[in-house]
N, C-alpha and C positions, 0 to 999 in steps of 0.2 A: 494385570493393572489393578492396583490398591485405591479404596476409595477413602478420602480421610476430608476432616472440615479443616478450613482452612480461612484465614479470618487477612484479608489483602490489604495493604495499604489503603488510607481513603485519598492519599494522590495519584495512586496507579496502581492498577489488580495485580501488575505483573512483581510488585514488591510484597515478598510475605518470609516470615521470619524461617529462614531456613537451618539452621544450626539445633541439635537437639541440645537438651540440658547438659550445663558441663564441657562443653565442643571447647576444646582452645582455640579456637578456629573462631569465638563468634567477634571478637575485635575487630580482626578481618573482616568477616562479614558486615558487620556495620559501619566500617569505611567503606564498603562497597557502596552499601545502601545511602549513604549518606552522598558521596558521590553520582550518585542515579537521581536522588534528590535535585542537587543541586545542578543534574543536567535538565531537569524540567524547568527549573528556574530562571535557565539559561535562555531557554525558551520560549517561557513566557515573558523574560525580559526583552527579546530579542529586537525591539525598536528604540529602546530605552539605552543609551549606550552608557549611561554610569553603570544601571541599574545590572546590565550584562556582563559588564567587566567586572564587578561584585561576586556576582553568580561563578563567573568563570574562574576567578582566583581562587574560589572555596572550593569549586571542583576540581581541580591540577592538586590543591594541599590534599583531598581526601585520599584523590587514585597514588597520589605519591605517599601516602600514609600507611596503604593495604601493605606493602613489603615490609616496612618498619616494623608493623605490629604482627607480620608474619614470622617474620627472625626473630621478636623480643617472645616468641613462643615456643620455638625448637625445642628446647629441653624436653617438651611433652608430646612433641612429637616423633615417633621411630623411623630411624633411617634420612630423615631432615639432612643431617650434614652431607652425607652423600647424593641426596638427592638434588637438593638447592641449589648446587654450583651450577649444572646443566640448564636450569630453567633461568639462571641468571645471565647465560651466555646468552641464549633465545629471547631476552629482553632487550641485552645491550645492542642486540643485532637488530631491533626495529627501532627505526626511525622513530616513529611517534611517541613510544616509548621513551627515548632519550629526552626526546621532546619536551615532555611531560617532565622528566627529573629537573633537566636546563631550565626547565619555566617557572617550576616552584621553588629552587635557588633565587631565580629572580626576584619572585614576587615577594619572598621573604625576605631577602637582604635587600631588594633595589627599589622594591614598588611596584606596579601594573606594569603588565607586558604591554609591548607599544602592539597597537592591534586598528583595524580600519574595517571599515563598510563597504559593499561593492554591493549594485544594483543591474544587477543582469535584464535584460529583457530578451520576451521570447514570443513572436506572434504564430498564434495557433487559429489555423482555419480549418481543420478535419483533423481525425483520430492517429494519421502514420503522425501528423507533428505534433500534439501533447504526447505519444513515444517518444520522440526523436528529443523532446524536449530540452533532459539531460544531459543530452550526449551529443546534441548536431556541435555544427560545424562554428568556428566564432570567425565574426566579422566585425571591423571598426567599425563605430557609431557612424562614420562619416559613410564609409561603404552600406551597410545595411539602409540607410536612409535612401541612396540612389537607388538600390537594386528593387525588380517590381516584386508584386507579391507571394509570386511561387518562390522563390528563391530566398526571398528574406525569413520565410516560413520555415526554410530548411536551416536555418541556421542561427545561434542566438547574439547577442552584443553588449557589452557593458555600457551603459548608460554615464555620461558626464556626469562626473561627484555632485555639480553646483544643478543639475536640475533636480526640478522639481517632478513629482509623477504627474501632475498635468500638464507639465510643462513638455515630459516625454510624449504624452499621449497625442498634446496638437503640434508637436513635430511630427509622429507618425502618421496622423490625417494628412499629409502630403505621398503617401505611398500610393503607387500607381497600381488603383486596385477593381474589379468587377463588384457592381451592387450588388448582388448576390452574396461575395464571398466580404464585403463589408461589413452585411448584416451579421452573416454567421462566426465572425474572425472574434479570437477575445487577443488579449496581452496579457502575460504574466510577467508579474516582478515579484524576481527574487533576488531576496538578500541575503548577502553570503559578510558572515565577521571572516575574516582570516586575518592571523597572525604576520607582523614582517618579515618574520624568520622562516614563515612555515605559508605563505602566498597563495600556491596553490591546494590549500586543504582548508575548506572551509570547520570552525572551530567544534560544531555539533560533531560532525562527523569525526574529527579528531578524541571528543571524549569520547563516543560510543565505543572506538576502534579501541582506544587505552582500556577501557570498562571491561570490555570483551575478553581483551589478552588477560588480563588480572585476575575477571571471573575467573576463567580457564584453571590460574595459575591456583588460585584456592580451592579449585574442585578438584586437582590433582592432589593435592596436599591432603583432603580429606579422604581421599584413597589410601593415604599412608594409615590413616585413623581406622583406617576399615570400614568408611560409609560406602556406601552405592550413589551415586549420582541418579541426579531425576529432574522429571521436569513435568510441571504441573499445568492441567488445562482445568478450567472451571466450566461446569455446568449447569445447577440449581441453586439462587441467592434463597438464604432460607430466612426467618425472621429475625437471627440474629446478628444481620449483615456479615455472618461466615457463607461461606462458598461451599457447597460440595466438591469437590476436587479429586480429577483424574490425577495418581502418580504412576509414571513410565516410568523406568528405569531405563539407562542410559550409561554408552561408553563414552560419549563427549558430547558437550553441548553443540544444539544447532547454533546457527548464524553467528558462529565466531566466539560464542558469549554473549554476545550482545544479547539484551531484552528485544520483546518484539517493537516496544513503543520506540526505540533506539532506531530500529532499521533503518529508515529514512525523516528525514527531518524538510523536505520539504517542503510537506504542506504547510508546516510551521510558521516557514521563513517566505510564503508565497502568498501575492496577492494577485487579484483575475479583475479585471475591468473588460467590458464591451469595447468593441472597435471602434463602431457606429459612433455610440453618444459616453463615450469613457465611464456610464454607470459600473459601482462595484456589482461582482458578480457572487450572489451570495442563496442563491433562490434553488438550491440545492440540498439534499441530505444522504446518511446511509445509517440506515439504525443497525443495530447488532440485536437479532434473533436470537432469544434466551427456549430453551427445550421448556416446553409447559407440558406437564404429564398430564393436566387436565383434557391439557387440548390435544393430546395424543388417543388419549381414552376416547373422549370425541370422536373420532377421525374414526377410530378403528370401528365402535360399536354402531356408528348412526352411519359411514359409508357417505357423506356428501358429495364426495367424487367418484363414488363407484369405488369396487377394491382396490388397496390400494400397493402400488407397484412392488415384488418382491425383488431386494437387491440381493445378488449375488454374489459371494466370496469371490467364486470361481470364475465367475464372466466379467467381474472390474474388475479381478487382479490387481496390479500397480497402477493401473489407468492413466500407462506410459503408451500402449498402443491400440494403434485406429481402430481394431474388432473393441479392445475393450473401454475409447471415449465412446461411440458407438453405440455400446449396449447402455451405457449410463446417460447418452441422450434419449436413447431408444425409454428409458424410462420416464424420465423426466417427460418428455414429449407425452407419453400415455395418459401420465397426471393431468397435463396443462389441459389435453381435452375432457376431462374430466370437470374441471375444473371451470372451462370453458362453457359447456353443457348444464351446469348446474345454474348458470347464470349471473355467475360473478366476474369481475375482474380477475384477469391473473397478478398484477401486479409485475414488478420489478427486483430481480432476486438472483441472487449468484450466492453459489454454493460452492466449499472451499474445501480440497482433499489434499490428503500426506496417506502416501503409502495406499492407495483403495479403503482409507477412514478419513468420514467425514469430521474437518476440525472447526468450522464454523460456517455460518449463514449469515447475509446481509439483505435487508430492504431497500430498497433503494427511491430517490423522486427527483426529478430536475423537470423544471418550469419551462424549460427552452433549452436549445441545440448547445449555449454555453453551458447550462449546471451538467447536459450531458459528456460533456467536455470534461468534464471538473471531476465529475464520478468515473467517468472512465481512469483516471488518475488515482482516487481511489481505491477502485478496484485493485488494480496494482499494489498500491500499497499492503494492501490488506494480504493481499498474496506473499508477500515478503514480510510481513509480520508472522502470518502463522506460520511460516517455513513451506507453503502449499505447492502443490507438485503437481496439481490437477485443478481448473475453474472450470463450472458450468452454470450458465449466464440464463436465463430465462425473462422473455419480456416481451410484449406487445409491440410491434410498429406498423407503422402505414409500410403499403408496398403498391410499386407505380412501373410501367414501363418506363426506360431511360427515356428521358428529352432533353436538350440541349437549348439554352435562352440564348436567344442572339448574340451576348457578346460573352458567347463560347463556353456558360457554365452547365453542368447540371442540373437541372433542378430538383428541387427536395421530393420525396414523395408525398411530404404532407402538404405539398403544397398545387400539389399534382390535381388536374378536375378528374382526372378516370382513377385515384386510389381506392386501394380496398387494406381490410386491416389482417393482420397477420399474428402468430406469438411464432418469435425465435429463439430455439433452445439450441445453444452452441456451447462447444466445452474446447478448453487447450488444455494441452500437457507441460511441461515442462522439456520432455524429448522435441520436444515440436512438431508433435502430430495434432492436425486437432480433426472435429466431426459436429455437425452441424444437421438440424430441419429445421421447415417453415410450418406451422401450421394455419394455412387460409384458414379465415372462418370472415361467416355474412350474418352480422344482426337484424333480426327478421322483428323484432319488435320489441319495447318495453325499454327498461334500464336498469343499473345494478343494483340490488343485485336478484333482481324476479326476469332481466334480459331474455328473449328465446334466440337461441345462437344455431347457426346451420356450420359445421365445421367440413373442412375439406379433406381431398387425400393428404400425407406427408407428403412433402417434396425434400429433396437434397440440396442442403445449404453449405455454404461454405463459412469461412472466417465471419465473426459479427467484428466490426471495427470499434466496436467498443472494448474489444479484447487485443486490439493490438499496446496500447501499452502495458498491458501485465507479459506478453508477451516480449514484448524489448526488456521491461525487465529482468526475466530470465534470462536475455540473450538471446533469443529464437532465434534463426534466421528465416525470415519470412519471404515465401517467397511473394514474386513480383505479381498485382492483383491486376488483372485487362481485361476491358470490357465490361460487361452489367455488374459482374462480382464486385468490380474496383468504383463501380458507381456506388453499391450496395454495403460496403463497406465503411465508405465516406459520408455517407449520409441517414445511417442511423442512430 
């Protein structure tokens, strides 16, 4: 792996000039970029409906421009005629692709494409339904309304064009619901542009998918030229707002082509309100962990957590299976009491793997059970950005025997009078194994971070529910959770 500086867009890291001096290829490439541009645009336009239909007709001209200025290069490229026919058939055969030609005919000769807003909603009272979120099951606004609140939770609804979002939320205050799972329930609206032509594919996802196919299509081409394909991870911002920058070399790009900011769009087009009192939900964060060699050197020579855990080639492996999540809890776990013992917070943190290497780190804070909601969604994302095939989640929570409240809920543990506090280090794969501990520990005095902490044996954990949606977004299939697990699950 090559280390070189690397200077990123200042609208998105994931853009940086990729063509060497000279590249016939770099026209293309700046239709590319230009189009990536103006899919952020898209974006941030996306409540604004001139402002996005602007954004979107600029990005259909760029993606439909990459071929134009790809053929008006042939000459300089070897082997081009022969090669081009086949990648043109593999275009004309995707839909969206056609899509995309059909659209920018339009938009040139006819005007804006006729295009409309849909407002989905989605009510989320525990961690399997912000999973399920994307994918449950649709019901009429008239049905979802009747139905009580387990089953409306399993499923989402598009919401009448002419309401308003409060106007949604105090029709939904009539859902026949437990206080309990009141407090804790949030709503998510999402809006989805799609085309009339094109209904069900909301319009983000349709550029990412074109972007993708096209990258693909010029990184082949640059095989013809004799580059190597790569793809670049940053590590240290130095003072010149360049990047240190990991290069891989690579036989094809991850996630389609698509960039990671591409993966899912989302969070973009989604808004979280509380059940209870329709406040927005917004009392959440996840920061991105930059590698500081200071604080490496730290670590290493002054020991505040005791030595610190050696990982192993050999024992993570692909940390595709149960011995090797395992050992990389089994590690993790060692730190946290470490960590624990010194007298500090552990804090909230998931670590994110490709292949048995580590490809990023987040922090994480949510205020209440919804911003936990919120980041659990997150998480997810974040896993499908970096291409990640391995999370392991570490964090503190209350831990309570099960109790049931009269009219038939669980109750929290934080809410629990016999709770004690816990850190749980759980990890999923991508095969869908995953590997879990609890470490009890008892605060015997003081606070953070000079705390005296009494820490317990490991215990064996299962699934943290905060990882069932990066989970569905792989696809897991998860199995069915009964009993304290499926309480333990739902309510951290």
């Amino acid at each position: 792996m090559e280390e070189i500086l690397i200077k990123p867009a200042s609208w998105c890291e994931y853009e940086y000039r990729a063509c060497p001096d000279g590249c016939p290829l770099e026209a293309a490439e700046s239709r590319l970029r230009e189009a990536h541009r103006r899919w952020h645009e898209c974006g941030e336009s996306y409540l604004d409906p001139d402002d996005f239909r602007d954004a979107l007709n600029s990005a259909i001209q760029a993606l439909r421009n990459v071929t134009f200025v790809l053929q008006s290069a042939k000459s300089q490229i070897p082997d081009f005629d022969s090669w081009y026919p086949s990648e043109q058939a593999k275009m004309r055969a995707d839909r969206i692709l056609r899509w995309i030609v059909d659209s920018r005919n339009k938009v040139v000769k006819q005007g804006d494409l006729k295009t409309h807003s849909r407002m989905m909603v989605h009510l989320v009272v525990n961690y399997e339904e912000e999973a399920a979120a994307a994918n449950s099951e649709r019901r009429s606004w008239e049905e979802f309304l009747r139905a009580d609140y387990v089953a409306a939770a399993k499923s989402t609804t598009e919401a009448p064009v002419e309401l308003t979002v409060d106007e949604v939320m105090s029709a939904l205050n009539e859902t026949k619901m437990s206080m309990m799972a009141r407090q804790r329930a949030s709503v998510l609206f999402e809006r989805r542009w799609v085309a009339d032509d094109m209904p069900d594919h909301e319009l983000l996802t349709v550029l990412s998918h074109a972007y993708g196919r096209l990258r693909e299509l010029v990184m082949n081409c640059h095989k013809l030229l004799g580059y190597i394909p790569a793809i670049v991870s940053y590590s240290v911002l130095d003072d010149t707002e360049s990047r240190l920058a990991n290069v891989e070399e690579i036989d094809e790009y991850p996630l389609g082509g698509r960039l990671p900011c591409m993966v899912s769009s989302r969070s973009i087009r989604t808004t979280r309100r509380r059940f209870s009192d329709g406040s927005v939900i917004t009392e959440f964060r996840s920061h991105r962990i930059e590698s500081d060699p200071e604080v490496r050197r730290f670590l290493a020579l002054e020991k505040p957590y005791g030595e610190a855990p050696k990982f192993s080639v050999e024992a993570l492996g692909g940390l595709q299976k149960v011995d090797q999540l395992n050992a990389l809890v089994s590690l993790y776990a060692k730190l946290a009491v470490g960590i624990l013992q010194s007298g500090q917070d552990h804090g909230w943190f998931t670590h994110y793997f490709r292949r048995g290497v580590m490809v990023g780190s987040r922090l994480h804070m949510a205020a209440d059970v919804h911003g936990k909601q919120a980041v659990a969604s997150e998480v997810a994302q974040t896993a499908l950005e970096l291409d990640a095939d391995a999370v392991v989640m570490i964090n503190e929570a209350w831990v309570a025997r099960a109790r049931v409240t009269p009219d038939g809920d669980y109750l929290p543990p934080e809410l629990h009078p016999e709770r004690s506090e816990a850190v749980f280090v759980s990890a999923a794969a991508r095969s869908g194994v995953v590997a879990g501990r609890l470490l009890p520990f008892r605060v015997l005095d003081g606070l953070p971070p000079a705390r005296r902490v009494e820490v317990g044996e490991p215990q064996p954990a299962g699934l943290v529910g905060l990882l069932t949606p990066t989970r569905e977004a792989w696809g897991c299939d998860a199995p069915p959770l009964i009993g304290s697990e499926f309480w333990r699950a739902q309510r951290r």
